[in-house]
C-alpha positions in Angstrom: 49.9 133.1 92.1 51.8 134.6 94.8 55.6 134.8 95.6 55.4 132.2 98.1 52.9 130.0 96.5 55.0 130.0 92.8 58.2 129.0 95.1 57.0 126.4 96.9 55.2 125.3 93.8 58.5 125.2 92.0 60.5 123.2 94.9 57.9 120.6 94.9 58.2 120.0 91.3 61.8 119.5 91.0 61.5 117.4 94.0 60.1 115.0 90.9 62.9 115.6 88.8 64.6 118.4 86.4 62.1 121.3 85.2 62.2 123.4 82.1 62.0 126.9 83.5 59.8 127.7 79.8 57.1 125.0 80.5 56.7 126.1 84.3 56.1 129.4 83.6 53.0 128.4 80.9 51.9 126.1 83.3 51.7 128.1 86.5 50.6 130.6 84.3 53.7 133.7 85.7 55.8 135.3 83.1 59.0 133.5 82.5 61.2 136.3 84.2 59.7 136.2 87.1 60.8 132.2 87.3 64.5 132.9 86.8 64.6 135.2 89.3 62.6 133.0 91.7 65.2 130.5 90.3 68.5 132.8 91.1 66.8 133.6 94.3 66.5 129.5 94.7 70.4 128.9 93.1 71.5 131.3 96.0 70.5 129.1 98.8 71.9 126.2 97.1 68.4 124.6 96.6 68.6 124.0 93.2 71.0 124.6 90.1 70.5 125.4 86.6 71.9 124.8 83.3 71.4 127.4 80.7 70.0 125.9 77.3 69.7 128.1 74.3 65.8 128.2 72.6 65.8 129.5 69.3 62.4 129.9 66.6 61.0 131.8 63.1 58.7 134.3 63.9 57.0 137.1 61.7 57.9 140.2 61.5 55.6 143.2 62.3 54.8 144.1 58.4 54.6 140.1 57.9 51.6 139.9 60.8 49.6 142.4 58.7 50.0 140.2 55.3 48.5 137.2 57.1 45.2 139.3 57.9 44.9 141.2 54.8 47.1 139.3 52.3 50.8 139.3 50.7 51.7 142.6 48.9 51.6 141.6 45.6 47.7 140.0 46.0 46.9 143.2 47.3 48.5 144.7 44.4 46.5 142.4 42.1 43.4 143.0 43.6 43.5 146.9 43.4 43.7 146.6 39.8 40.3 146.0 37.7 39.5 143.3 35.1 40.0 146.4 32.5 43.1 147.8 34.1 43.8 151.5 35.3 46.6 153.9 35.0 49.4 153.9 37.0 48.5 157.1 39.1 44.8 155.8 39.8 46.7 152.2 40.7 49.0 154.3 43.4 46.2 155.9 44.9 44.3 152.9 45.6 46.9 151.3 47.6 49.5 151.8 50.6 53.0 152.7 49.3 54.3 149.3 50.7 52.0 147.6 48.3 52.4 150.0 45.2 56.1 149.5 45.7 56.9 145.7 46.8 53.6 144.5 46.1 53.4 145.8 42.7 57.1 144.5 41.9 56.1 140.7 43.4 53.2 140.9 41.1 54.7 142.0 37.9 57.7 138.9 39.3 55.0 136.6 39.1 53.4 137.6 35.9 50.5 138.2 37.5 50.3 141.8 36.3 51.6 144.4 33.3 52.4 147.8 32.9 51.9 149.2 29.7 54.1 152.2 28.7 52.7 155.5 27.2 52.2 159.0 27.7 50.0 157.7 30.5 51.5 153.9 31.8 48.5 151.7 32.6 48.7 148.9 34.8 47.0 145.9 33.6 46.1 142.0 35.0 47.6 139.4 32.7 45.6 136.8 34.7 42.1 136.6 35.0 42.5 135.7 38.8 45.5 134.4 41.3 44.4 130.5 42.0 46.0 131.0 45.8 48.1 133.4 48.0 51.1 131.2 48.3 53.0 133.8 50.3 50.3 134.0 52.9 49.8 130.4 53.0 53.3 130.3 54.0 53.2 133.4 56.5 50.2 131.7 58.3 52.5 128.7 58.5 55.4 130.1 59.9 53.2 132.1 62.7 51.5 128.2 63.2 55.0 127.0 64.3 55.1 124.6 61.1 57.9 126.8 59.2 59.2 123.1 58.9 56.3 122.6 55.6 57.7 125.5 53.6 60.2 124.5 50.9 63.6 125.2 51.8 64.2 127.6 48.9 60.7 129.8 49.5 61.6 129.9 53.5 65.2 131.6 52.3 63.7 134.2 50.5 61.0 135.2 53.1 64.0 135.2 56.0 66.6 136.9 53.6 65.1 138.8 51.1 61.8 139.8 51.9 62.4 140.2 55.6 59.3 139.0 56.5 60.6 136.2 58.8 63.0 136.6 61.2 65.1 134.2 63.7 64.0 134.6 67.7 66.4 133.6 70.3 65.9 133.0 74.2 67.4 131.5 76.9 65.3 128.7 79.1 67.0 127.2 81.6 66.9 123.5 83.3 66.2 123.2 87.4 67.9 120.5 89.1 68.4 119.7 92.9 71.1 121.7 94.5 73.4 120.8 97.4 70.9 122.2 100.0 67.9 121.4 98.5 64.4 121.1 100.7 60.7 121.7 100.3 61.2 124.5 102.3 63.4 127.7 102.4 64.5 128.2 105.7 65.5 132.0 106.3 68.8 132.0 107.5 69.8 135.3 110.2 72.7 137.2 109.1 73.6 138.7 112.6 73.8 137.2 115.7 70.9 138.7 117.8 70.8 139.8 121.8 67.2 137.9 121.7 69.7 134.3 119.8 71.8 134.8 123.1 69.1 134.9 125.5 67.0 132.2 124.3 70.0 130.1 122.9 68.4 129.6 119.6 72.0 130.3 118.0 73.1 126.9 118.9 70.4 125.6 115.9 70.4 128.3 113.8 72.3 128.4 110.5 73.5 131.6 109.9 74.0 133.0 106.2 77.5 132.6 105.1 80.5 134.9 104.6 83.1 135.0 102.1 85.6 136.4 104.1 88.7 134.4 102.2 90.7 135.8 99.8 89.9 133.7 96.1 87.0 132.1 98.2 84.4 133.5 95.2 84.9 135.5 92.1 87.4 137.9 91.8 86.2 141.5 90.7 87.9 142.9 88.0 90.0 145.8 88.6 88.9 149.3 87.4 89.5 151.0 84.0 90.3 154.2 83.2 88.2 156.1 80.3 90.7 156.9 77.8 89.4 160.9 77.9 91.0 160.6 81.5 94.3 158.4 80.3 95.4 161.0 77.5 93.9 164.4 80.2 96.8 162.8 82.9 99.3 162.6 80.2 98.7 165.5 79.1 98.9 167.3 82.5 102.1 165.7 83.0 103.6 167.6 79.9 102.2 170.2 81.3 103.6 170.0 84.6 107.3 168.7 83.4 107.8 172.1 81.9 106.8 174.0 84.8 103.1 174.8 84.1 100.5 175.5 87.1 97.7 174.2 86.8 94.6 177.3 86.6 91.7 176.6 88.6 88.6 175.2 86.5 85.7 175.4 88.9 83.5 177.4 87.0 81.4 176.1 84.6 78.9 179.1 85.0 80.4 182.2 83.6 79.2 185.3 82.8 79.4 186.9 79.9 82.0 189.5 80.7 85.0 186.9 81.9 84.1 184.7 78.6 83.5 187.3 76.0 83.8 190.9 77.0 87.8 190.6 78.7 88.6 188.9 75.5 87.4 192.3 73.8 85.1 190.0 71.7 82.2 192.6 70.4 78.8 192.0 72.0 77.6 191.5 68.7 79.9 188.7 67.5 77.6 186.0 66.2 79.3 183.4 68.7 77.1 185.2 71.3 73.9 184.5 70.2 71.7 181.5 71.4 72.3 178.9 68.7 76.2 179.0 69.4 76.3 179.4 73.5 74.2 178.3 76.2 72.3 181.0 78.2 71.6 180.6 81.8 67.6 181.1 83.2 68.5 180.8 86.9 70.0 183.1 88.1 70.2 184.8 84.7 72.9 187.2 85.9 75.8 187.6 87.8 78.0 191.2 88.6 81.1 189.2 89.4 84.1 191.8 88.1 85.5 194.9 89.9 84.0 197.8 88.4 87.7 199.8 87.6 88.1 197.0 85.1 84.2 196.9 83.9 85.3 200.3 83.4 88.3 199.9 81.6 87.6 196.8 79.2 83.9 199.3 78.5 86.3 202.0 77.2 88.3 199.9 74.9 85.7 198.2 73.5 83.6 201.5 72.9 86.6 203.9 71.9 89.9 201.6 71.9 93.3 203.4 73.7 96.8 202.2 73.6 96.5 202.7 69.9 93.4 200.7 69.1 89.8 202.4 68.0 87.9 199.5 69.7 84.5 198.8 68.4 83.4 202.1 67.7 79.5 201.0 69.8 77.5 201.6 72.7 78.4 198.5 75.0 76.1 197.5 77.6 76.4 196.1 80.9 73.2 194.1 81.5 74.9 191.5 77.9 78.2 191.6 79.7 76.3 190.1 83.2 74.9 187.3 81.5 75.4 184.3 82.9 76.5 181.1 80.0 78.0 177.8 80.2 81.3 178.9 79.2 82.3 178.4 75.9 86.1 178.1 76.5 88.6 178.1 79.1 90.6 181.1 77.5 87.8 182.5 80.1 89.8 181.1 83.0 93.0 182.1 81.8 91.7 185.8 81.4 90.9 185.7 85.3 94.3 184.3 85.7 96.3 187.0 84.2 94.0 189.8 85.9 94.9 188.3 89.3 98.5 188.1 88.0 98.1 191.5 87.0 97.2 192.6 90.5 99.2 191.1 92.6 102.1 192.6 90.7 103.3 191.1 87.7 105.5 188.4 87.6 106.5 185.7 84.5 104.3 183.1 85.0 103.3 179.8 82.9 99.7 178.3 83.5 97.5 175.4 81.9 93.6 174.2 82.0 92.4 171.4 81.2 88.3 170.7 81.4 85.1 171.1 80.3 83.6 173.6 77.7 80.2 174.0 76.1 78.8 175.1 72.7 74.9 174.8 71.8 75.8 172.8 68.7 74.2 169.9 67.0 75.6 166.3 67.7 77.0 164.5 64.8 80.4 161.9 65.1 82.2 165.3 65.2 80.9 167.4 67.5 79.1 167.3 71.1 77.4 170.2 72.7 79.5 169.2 75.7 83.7 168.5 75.3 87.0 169.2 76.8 89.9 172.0 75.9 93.0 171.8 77.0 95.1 175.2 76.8 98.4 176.4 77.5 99.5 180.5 78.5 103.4 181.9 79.0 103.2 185.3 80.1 106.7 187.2 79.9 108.6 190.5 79.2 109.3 190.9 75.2 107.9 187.4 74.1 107.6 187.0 70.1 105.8 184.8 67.7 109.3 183.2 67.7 109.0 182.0 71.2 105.2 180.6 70.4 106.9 178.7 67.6 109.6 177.0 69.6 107.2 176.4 73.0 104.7 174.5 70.6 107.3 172.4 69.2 108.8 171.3 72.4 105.1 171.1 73.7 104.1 168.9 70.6 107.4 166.5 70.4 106.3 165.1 73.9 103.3 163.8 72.6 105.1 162.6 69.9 104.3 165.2 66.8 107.5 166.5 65.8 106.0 167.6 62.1 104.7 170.7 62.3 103.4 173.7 60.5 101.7 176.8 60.7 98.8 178.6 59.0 97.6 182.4 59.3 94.3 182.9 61.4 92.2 184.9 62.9 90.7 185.0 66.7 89.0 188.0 68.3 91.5 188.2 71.1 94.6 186.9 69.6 96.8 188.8 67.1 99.1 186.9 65.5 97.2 183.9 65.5 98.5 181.0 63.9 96.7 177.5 63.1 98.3 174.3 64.0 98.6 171.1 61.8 101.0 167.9 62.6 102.0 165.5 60.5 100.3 161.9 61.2 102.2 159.0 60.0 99.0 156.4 60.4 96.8 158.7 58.8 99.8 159.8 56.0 98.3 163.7 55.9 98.7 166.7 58.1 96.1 167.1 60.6 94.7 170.3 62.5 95.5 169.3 66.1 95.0 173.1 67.4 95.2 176.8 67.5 97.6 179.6 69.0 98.4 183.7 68.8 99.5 186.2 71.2 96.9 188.0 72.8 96.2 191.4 72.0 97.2 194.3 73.8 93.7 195.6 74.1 93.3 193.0 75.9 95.7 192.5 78.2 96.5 196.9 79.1 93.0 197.5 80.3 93.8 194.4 83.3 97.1 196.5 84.4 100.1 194.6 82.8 102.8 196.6 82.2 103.3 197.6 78.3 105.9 195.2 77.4 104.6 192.3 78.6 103.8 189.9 76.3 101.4 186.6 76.4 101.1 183.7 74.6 98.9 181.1 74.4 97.4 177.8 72.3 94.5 175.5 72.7 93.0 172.5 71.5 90.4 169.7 72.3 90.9 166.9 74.3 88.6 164.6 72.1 90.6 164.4 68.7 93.8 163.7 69.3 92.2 161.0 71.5 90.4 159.7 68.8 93.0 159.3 66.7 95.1 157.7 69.4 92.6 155.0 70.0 91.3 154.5 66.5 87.7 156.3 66.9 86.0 157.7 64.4 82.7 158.7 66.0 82.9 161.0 68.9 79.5 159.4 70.4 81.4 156.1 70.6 84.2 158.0 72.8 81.7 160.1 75.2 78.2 159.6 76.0 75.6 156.5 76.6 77.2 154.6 73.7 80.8 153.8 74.6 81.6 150.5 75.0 83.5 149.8 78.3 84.7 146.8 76.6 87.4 149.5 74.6 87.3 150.8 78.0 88.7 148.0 79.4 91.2 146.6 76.6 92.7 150.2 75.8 96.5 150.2 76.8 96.8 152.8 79.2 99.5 155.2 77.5 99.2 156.1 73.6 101.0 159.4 73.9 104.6 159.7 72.2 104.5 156.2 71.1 105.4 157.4 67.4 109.2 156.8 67.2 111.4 159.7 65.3 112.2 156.9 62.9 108.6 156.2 61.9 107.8 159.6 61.3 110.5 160.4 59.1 109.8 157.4 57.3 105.9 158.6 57.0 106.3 161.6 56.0 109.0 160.5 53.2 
């Protein structure tokens, strides 16, 4: 049945009086969907209206279909096993390992067969034969729509602990008259024509409405804002009020000399290989940096200078153009401080937030795909002292003002210091990122002057919004599976909302 057939099929029969939407369908012989959106279409026009009734019904599971063809588990069990009995290997191999596991356990429940224990268990029938198959019988019922026969007790254990019968829902609906309603849909012109104006068929016509008025229909709800994007805009306001500029964070695409090699990271350092960083195929190269720096960074990483023995090998060029994804943003802040270095130095103060990528697996930890947020201070004759006192005034203002400091090691920073903060819901210190001053190796070979000093921390923008919002599974904060309804019902601000008082309290 066509379109235009099924509609006007449909209009003429609730010109008789209500319809169930289910029994339509089986009687014009159309899928059901396609009736409620014939229905919608209908409800649109005002030529009919609906009320939604809830349909609910048993109905076999998959595993449970089977049993009514071939018989429950535990007959099939029974009937693998002969008059004299076999071992309990030969009983395994003649049967599925649904059967020799839940079949064999119902048969044994209904004393139907033995094992007998030994060096080699036998299983053997303690019945000469099984009279019926009650839990077929039932099965066959249930898929007969006659679930209403099985004893209450029986149907309880086949819906909740077997699992062989499970509860359907649907929605069928009931179609009534509407306001407008005819045999007929008339199409209604949403414009007013030049052909309406010469012919005067406007005056007749009944044009599609508009809902022009304000509170005429449904409001739409506002927008949201993820909270990745609430607690990144808090954080670039911390940023910002102490007197950060904001590094640009355009390139996703890097090669391999602005992410690794600047950073005096060895071209052999295992976080270069495939399983740790993504490797572009097209274009599979870029020669991006001026060559009196290639030059420069080559020679410290093959024979040091400035008091360091570099690497001590034979660095090559064609691993430094590879293009990656990059793998952190400490990339962009290297092109920031050679651009600072070139245009003649001056103290400067920058921050990135964005997008980084590692080729790791996904668990509710990690993503191959998350955000880091870093901050740089690049002075005359900064210490480890300064680092110490920037990250606790950074820190307070998101409301961690319990901190402490671990030894570490990074490629390109030296001191390098992990940072934990005290969290008063969790009661226990937590790793919330990591810091150093970058190494002079580093930072000669782009042209800053010797006493120049820079500092710098990072850390991800997906745990400490976690543990602001209560998640414990990163998939449920980025990807296919968040819920826009946490979306939605998030307050908008959870940063520095843990009072002085409260953390004192917690940590005492």
């Amino acid at each position: 049945m066509d379109d235009a057939a099924l509609e006007k099929a449909l209009l003429l029969a609730v010109s008789q009086g209500d319809v169930q939407s289910d029994a339509f369908a089986e009687t014009s012989g159309v899928d059901h969907k396609k009736v409620i959106g014939l229905m919608k279409s209908l409800e649109a026009s005002a030529l009919v209206r609906s009320t939604a009734v809830d349909r609910s019904a048993l109905a076999l599971t998959p595993e449970a279909e089977t049993y009514v063809v071939e018989g429950s588990p535990e007959a099939q069990a029974f009937a693998a096993v002969p008059a004299e009995g076999c071992s309990l290997a030969d009983f395994k191999a003649r049967v599925s390992k649904a059967v020799g596991e839940v079949g064999f356990k119902q048969a044994m429940q209904s004393k139907w067969l033995g094992m007998v224990k030994g060096a080699e268990p036998r299983v053997e029938r303690k019945v000469e034969s099984v009279a019926e198959d009650t839990c077929k019988l039932q099965l066959a019922l249930v898929a007969a729509g006659k679930a209403s026969e099985i004893p209450g007790k029986d149907l309880d254990a086949l819906i909740k602990k077997r699992k062989l019968v499970k509860q359907d829902t649907w929605k069928v609906y009931v179609i009534a008259r509407g306001a407008s309603f005819a045999l007929e849909r008339k199409k209604q012109p949403t414009d007013l024509t030049r052909e309406m104006l010469q012919d005067r068929s406007w005056r007749d016509a009944t044009f599609k409405a508009y809902n022009l008025v304000p509170g005429a229909g449904a409001m739409p709800s506002g927008g949201h804002v993820h909270p990745l994007l609430k607690v990144r805009q808090q954080f670039r306001e911390t940023f910002l009020q102490l007197g950060f500029a904001e590094m640009p964070t355009n390139n996703f695409v890097e090669s391999g000399f602005w992410n690794f090699d600047t950073l005096i990271q060895p071209q052999m350092h295992p976080a270069r290989d495939a399983h740790d960083t993504f490797f572009m195929k097209t274009p599979a190269v870029a020669n991006r940096a001026p060559e009196d720096y290639v030059e420069r960074v080559k020679t410290m990483h093959e024979v040091g200078g400035h008091g360091s023995i570099g690497h001590q090998y034979a660095w090559k060029r064609a691993e430094a153009d590879k293009n990656i994804l990059r793998t952190h943003t400490t990339a962009v802040s290297a092109r920031c401080l050679h651009k600072l270095a070139q245009d003649g130095f001056r103290p400067a103060k920058f921050f990135s937030i964005d997008r980084v990528f590692r080729n790791e697996a996904v668990d509710r930890t990690h993503l191959a795909e998350f955000h880091q947020v870093e901050g740089v201070i690049c002075d005359r004759n900064l210490t480890l002292g300064d680092l110490i006192g920037v990250l606790h005034q950074f820190f307070a203002r998101l409301g961690m003002t319990q901190l402490r400091f671990k030894p570490a090691f990074n490629p390109y920073t030296e001191p390098s210091m992990e940072i934990f903060a005290y969290h008063p819901m969790l009661k226990k210190w937590v790793e919330v990122g990591n810091s150093g001053m970058f190494r002079p190796e580093m930072m000669l070979p782009m042209g800053m002057p010797e006493d120049v000093n820079v500092i710098a921390w990072g850390l991800s923008l997906e745990r400490p919004t976690m543990i602001m919002y209560g998640i414990d599974n990163i998939r449920d904060l980025f990807g296919s599976k968040m819920q826009l309804g946490s979306v939605k019902n998030n307050p908008f601000c959870r940063l520095g909302m843990i009072e002085q008082a409260e953390t004192v309290e917690a940590t005492q």
